[in-house]
TORPALO-325748 format. One line per 3 residues: their letters; for each residue x negated, y, z negated of C-alpha. Coordinates in steps of 0.001 Angstrom, whole numbers. Layout:
! TORPALO-325748
a = X/Y/Z | ... .
! end
This chain:
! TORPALO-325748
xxx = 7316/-27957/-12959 | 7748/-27088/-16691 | 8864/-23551/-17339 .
xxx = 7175/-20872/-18139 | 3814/-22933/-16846 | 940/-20415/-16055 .
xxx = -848/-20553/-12312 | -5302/-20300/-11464 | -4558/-17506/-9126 .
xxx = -7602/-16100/-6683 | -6875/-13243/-5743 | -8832/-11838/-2642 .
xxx = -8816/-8805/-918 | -11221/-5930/775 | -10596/-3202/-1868 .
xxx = -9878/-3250/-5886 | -9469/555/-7808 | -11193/1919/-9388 .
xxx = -14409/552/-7867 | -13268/1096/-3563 | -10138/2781/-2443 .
xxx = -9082/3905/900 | -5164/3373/255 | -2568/1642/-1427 .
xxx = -3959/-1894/-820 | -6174/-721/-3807 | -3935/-298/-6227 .
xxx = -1840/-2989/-5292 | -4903/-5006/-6233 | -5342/-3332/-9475 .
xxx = -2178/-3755/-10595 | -981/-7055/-9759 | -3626/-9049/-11158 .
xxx = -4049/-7042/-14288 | -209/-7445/-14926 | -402/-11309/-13940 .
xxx = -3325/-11715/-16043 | -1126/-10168/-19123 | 1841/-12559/-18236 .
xxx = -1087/-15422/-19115 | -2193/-16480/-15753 | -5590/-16948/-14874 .
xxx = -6823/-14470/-12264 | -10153/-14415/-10639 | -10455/-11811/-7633 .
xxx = -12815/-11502/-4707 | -13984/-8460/-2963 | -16738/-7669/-1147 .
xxx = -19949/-5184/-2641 | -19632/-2110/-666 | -22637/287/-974 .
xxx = -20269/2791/-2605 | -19606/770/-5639 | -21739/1324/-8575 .
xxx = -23253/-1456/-9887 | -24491/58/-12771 | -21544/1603/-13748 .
xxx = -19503/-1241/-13303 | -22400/-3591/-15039 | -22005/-6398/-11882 .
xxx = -24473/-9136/-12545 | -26127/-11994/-11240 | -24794/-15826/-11365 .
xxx = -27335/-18045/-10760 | -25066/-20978/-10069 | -23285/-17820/-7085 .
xxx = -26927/-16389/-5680 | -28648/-16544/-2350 | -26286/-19126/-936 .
xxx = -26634/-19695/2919 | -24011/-19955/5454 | -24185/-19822/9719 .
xxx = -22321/-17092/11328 | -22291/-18437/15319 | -25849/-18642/15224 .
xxx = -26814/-16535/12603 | -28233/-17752/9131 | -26233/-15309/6430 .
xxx = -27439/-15243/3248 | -25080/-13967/466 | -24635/-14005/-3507 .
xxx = -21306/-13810/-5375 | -21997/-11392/-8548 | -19491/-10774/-11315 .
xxx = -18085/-8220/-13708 | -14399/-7088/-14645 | -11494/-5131/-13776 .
xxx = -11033/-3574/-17032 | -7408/-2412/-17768 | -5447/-602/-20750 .
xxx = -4420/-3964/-21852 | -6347/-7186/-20240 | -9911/-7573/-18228 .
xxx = -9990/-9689/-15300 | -13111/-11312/-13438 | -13908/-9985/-10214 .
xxx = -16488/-11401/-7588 | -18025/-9037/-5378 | -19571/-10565/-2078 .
xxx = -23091/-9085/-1697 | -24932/-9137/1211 | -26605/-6058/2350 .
xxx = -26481/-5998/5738 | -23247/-6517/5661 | -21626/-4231/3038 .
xxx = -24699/-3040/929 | -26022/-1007/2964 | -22466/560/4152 .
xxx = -20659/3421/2011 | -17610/3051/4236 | -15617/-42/4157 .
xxx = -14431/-501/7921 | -15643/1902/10383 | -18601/4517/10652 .
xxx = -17864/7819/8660 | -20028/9408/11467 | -17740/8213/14776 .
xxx = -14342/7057/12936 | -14938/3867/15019 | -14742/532/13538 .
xxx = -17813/-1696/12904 | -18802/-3583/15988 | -19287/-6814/13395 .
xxx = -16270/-6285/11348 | -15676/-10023/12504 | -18489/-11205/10981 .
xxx = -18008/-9425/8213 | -14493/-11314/7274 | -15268/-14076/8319 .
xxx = -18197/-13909/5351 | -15538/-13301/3171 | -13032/-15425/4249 .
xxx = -15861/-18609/4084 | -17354/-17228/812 | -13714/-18213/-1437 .
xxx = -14409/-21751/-650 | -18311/-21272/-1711 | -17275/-19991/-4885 .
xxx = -14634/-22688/-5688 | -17185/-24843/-4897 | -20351/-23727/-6849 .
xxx = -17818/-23245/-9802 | -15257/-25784/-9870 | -13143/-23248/-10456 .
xxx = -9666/-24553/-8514 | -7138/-22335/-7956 | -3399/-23317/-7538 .
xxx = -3068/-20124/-5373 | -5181/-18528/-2971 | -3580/-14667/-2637 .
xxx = -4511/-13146/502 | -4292/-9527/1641 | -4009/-7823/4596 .
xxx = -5979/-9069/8000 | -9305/-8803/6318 | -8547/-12114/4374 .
xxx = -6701/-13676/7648 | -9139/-16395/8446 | -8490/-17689/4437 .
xxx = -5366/-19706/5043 | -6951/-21210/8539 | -9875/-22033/6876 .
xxx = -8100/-24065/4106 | -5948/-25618/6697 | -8244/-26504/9314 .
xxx = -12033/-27314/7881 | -10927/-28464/4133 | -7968/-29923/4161 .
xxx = -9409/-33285/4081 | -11415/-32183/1055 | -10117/-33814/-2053 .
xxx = -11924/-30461/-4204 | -9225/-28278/-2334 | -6433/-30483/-2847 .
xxx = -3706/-28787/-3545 | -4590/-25379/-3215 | -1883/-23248/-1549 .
xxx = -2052/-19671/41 | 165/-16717/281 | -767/-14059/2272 .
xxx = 282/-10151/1601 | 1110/-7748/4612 | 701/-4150/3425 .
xxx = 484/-3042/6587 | 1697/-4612/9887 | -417/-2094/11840 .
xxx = -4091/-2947/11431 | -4748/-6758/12857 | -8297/-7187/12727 .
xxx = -8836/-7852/16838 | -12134/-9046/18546 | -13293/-9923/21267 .
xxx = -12603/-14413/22245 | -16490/-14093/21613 | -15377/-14131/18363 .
xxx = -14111/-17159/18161 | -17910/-19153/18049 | -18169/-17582/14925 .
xxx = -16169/-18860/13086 | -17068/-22545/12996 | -13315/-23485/13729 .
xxx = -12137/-26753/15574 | -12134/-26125/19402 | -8083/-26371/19403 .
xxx = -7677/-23200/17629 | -8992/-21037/19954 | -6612/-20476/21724 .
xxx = -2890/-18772/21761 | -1217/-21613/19701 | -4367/-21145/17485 .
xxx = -5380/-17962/16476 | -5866/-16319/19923 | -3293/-13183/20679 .
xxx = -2787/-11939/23617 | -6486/-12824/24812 | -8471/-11417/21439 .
xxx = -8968/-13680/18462 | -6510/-11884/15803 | -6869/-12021/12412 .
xxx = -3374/-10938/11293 | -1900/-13376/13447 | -3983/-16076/11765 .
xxx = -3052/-15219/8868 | 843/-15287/9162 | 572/-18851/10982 .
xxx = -1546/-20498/8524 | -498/-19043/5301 | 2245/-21053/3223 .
xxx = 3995/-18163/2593 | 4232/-14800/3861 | 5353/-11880/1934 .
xxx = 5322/-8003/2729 | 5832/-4761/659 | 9779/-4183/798 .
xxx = 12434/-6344/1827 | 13981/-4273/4538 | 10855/-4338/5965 .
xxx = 10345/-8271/6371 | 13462/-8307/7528 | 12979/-5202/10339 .
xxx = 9162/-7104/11192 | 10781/-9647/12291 | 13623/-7983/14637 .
xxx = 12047/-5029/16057 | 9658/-4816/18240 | 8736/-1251/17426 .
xxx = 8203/-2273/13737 | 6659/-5506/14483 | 4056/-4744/16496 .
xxx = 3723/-7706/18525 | 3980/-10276/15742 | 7680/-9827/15703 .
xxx = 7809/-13481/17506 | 5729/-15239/14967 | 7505/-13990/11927 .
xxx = 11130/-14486/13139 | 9883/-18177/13541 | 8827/-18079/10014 .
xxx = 11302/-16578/8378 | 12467/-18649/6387 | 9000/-18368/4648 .
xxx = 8675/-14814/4147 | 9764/-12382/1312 | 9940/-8889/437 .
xxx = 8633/-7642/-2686 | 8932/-4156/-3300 | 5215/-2421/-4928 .
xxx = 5288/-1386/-8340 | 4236/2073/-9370 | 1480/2527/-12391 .
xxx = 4245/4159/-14885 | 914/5045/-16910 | -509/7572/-14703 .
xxx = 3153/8133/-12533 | 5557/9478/-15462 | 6333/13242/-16793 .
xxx = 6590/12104/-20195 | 2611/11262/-20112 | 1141/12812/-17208 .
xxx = -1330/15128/-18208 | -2358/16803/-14767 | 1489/18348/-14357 .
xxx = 1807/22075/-16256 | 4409/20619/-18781 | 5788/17454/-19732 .
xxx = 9389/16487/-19720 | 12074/13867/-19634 | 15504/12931/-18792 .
xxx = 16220/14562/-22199 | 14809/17923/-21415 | 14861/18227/-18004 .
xxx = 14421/22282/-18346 | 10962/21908/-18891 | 11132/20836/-14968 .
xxx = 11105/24238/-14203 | 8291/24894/-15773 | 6480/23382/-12944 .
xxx = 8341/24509/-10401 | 6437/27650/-11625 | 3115/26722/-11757 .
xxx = 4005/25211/-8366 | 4961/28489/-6969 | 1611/30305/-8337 .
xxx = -532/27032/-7256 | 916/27729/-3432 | 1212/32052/-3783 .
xxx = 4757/32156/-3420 | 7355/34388/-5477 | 9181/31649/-8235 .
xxx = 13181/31770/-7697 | 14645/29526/-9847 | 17528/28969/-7809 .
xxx = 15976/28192/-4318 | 15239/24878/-3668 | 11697/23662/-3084 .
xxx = 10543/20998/-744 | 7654/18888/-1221 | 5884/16549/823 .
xxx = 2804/14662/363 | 2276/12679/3655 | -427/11920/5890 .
xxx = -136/13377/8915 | 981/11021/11936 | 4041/10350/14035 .
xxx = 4917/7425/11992 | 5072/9357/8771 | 7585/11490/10583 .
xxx = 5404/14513/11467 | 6958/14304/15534 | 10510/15085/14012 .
xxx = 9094/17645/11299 | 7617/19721/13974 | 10668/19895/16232 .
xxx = 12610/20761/13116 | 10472/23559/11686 | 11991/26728/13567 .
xxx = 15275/25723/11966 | 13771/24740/8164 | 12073/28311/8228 .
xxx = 16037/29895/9062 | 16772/28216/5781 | 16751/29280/1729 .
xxx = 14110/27434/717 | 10582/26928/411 | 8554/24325/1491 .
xxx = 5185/22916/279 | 3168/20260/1811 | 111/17928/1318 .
xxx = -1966/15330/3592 | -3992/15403/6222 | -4135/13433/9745 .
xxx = -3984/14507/13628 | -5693/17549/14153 | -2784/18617/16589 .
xxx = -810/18161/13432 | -3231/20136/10986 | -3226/23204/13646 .
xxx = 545/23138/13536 | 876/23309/10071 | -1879/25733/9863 .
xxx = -223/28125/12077 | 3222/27719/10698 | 1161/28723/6985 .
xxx = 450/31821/8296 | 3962/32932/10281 | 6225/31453/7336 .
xxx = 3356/32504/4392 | 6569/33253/2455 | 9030/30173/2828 .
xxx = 5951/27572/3823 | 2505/26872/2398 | 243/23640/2409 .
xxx = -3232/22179/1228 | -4896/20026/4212 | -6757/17639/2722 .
xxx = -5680/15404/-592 | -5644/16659/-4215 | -4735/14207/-6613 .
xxx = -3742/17550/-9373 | -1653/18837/-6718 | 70/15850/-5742 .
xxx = 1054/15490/-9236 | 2076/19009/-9680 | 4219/18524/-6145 .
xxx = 6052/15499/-7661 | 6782/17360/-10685 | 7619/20838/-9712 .
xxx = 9875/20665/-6024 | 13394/19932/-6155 | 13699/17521/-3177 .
xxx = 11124/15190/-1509 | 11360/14800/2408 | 9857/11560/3495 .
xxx = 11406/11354/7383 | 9270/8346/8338 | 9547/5983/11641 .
xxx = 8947/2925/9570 | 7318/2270/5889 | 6406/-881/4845 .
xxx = 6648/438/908 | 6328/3687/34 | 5374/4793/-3054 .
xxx = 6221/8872/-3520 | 9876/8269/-3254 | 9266/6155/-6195 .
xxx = 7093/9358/-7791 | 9873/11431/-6987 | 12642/9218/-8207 .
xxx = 10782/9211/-11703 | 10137/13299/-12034 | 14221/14211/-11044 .
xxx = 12540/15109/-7543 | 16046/13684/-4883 | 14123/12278/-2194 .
xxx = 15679/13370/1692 | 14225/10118/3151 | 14997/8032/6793 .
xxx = 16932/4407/6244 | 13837/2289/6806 | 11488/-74/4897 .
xxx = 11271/37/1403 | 12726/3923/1615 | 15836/1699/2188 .
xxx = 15467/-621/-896 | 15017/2205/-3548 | 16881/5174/-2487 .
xxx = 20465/4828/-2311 | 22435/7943/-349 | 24299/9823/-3161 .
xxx = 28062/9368/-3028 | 29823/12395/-4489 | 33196/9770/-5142 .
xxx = 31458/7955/-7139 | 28752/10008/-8256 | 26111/7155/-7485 .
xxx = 22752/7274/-5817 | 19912/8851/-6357 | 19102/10741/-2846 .
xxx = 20034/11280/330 | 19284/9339/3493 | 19886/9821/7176 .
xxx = 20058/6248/9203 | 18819/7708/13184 | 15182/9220/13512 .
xxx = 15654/12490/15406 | 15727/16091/14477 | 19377/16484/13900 .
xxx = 20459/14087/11359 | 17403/14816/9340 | 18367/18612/9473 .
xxx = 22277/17362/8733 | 20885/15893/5657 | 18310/18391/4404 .
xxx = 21716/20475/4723 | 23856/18366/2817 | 21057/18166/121 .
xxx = 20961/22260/-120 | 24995/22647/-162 | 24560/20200/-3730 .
xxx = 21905/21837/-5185 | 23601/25447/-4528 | 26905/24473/-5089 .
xxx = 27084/22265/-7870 | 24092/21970/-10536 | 26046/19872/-12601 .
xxx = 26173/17020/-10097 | 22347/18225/-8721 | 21581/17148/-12263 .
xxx = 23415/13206/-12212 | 21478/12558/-9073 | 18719/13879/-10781 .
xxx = 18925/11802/-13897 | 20117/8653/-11559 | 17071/8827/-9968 .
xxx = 15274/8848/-13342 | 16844/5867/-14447 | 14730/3739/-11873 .
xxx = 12594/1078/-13134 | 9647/635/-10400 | 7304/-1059/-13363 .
xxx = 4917/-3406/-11902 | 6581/-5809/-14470 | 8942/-6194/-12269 .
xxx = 6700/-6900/-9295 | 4889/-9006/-10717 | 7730/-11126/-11874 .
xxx = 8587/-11510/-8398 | 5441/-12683/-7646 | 5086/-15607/-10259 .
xxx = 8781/-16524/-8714 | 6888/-16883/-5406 | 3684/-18586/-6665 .
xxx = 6235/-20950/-8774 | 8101/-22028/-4768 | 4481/-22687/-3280 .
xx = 3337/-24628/-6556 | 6449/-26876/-6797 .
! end
């Protein structure tokens, strides 16, 4: 393989900002193929047409070599097009498919489950496997091959199996290999083993050496078996998914037997929007170099939340949603002993209602030490970054993680829990040396996080001279997706070879 050679990458996934977001799977699909695209490879992505996504804004057209193609679903006759347009970025565009069908997705705003009951789409099955069948349609009708087919998340599960199974005989898929993405180990994509005569797969996959689990055809699973490679989000996490059976979720079995295939690559962060030297919803702009101006929105922080600004007590942010996981279980049991502290505390997210009452409640006995916003504001989680001296981020697990990385980049020292990628970018701060860039407690329960928040406090009272090198350590970082994506082609350049 000649250096430097440049891959056909398709890229496929079930959401792409700016045109469908519910999390960071959507930027993450932004970003990477933008950056890839910039690097000279040639990216293509797939998603499907959602009835949220603006067609006229985003100018999607018709193919006529991609329109009103038919395919069975169990017994079902699906008709489907594959229309086109472009992921337009500050420096590259890059052409993006969108599945249409409008029973489907057309005709749905949400992307998984009904906005009216929160529960997931009874044909959510059908639905991926639409998508999953549709990349070979279009690399058909197009003779468009890739070298890599990039899959993401258990939407695009079947992908791999279908590549392995049905085409692999095919001399137009010849060569073709697939990597598949976990950005979250948590959502699977389980149905019913009715599910399984939908999918048009040979009989010997349906079952648990197939891509049966436990009784329910799983998508997840099928993608981890039948990928080439595997990678997820951080590496401490591929390594904890495949040892613990907390963090694994059942597929800790699968992935320890492929680990020798799977790699951690942290997510980059879009330094474009993410920075204080350009971000223009934060109430002043500053840098390593004149890291006063900081306090400038520690200001408009205080007036944002109604409290009285002291310079010299130390705010807390957090910007979390609002589940165990995250954390919240420990926050609550340590709140009686936070509110005994100097310091206030803001926070921003939304999740359990058990968790919003708390919080609520807590507003209004602390309204001088606590305050938060339930809901998400993307102003205020800028201003939060910017203006709050520490960042607490005490979560169970986290695949990634992306506001430590925020807070890393605006001087904000991050209080975080040894886990997932909270383990690959924040290093504990060792006053020796005077390395690291936060401070990081290794058990989750309610004492060493309060031990740490502690030790944080003592430095920022005690010494602003050293607050400041952990500070500007932090700032230091480089979380560009240049990085990333480098990473990537690394990975791309193993499954070519």
């Amino acid at each position: 393989m000649p250096p430097g050679k440049k891959y056909k990458i398709l890229f496929v996934t079930s959401e792409v900002y700016p045109f469908i977001k519910t999390g960071g799977l959507a930027d993450v699909s932004s970003a990477l193929p933008q950056k890839l695209q910039e690097m000279g490879h040639l990216v293509r992505i797939v998603v499907p047409k959602y009835g949220a996504i603006d067609e006229r804004k985003f100018k999607i057209h018709e193919v006529v070599r991609l329109k009103d193609l038919t395919m069975k679903i169990g017994i079902k006759d699906v008709v489907f097009s594959l229309r086109s347009s472009f992921l337009i970025g500050p420096k590259t565009r890059v052409q993006i498919y969108f599945l249409d069908n409008p029973e489907y997705f057309g005709s749905r705003h949400s992307m998984y489950s009904d906005p009216l009951t929160n529960e997931d789409y009874p044909d959510n099955d059908e639905r991926f496997i639409l998508l999953a069948r549709s990349v070979y349609e279009l690399v058909q009708k197009l003779g468009w091959v890739p070298d890599i087919i990039h899959c993401n998340d258990w939407q695009c599960g079947l992908v791999p199996v279908y590549l392995k199974a049905m085409f692999k005989n095919d001399p137009a898929f010849k060569g073709i290999k697939t990597l598949f993405t976990i950005h979250n180990l948590g959502f699977q994509g389980v149905f019913p083993k009715s599910t399984f005569e939908k999918t048009s797969l040979p009989r010997e996959l349906n079952s648990e050496k197939g891509i049966l689990h436990k009784g329910s055809v799983n998508y997840l699973k099928s993608g981890l078996l039948y990928s080439d490679m595997i990678n997820t989000v951080s590496e401490t996490y591929a390594k904890e998914i495949c040892s613990s059976k907390e963090i694994g979720l059942g597929m800790e079995d699968i992935l320890s037997k492929r680990k020798k295939d799977l790699y951690g690559i942290v997510n980059g962060i879009d330094d474009t929007v993410w920075h204080p030297e350009v971000d223009t919803k934060i109430a002043h702009k500053f840098s390593a170099k004149n890291l006063e101006h900081k306090l400038e929105n520690k200001k408009a922080l205080a007036d944002n939340f109604n409290f009285e600004f002291k310079a010299d007590v130390p705010v807390l942010g957090m910007i979390t949603r609002l589940y165990d996981n995250k954390g919240m279980d420990i926050l609550e049991k340590a709140f009686p002993e936070l509110m005994k502290m100097d310091i206030q505390l803001v926070l921003l997210g939304t999740g359990e209602k058990k968790y919003n009452k708390f919080l609520m409640n807590m507003a209004s006995k602390y309204h001088n030490k606590f305050s938060c916003f339930i809901g998400f504001d993307d102003e205020l989680a800028h201003l939060i970054e910017a203006g709050s001296d520490m960042f607490l981020m005490p979560s169970k697990f986290e695949p990634c993680g992306l506001n430590q990385m925020y807070s890393l980049v605006y001087g904000t020292v991050p209080i975080v829990r040894k886990t997932g990628g909270l383990a690959d970018t924040v290093q504990k701060f060792n006053p020796k040396t005077k390395t690291g860039n936060g401070f990081v407690f290794e058990k989750y329960n309610v004492k060493d996080f309060l031990a740490e928040i502690k030790t944080a406090i003592k430095v920022y009272s005690s010494d602003p001279e050293v607050w400041k090198t952990i500070q500007l350590n932090g700032m230091k970082s480089d979380f560009s997706w240049l990085n990333s994506t480098k990473k990537y082609v690394d990975l791309y350049k193993k499954l070519a070879d």
